[in-house]
C-alpha positions, 0 to 999 in steps of 0.5 A, a space after each residue: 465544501 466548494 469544488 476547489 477545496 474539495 479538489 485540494 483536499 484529494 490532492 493532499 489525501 494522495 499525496 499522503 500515502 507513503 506506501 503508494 510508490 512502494 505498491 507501484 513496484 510490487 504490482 510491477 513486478 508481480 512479487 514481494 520479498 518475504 522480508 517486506 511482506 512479513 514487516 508489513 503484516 507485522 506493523 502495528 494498525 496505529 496512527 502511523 497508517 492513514 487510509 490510504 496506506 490501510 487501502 493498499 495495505 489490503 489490496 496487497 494481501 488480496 493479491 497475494 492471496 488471489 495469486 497476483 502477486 507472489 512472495 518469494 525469498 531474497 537470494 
């Protein structure tokens, strides 16, 4: 594969995760709604997920789980 295909096909895999903008608050922010992480644990592992969604999928429970982000009740 030449580099320009190469380059398109990255460009199409970040392009691709639905989740990216999502993340981007959350990280921000340092917390997610109970609601929202009790969904995305919850989705099926189908084919609605591709890998990029699946990356920050798990890097979400990392940092929940190591304390960088903490998951608190809507008022």
């Amino acid at each position: 594969m030449n580099p320009m295909e190469e380059a398109e096909r990255e460009k199409a895999n970040v392009s691709s995760c639905h989740l990216a903008p999502i993340f981007a608050d959350i990280m921000r922010q340092g917390q997610i709604a109970f609601a929202d992480w009790h969904e995305l644990m919850t989705a099926p592992w189908d084919s609605s997920f591709n890998s990029c969604d699946e990356d920050i999928i798990t890097r979400l429970i990392y940092g929940v789980h190591r304390g960088l982000v903490k998951v608190v009740e809507e008022p």
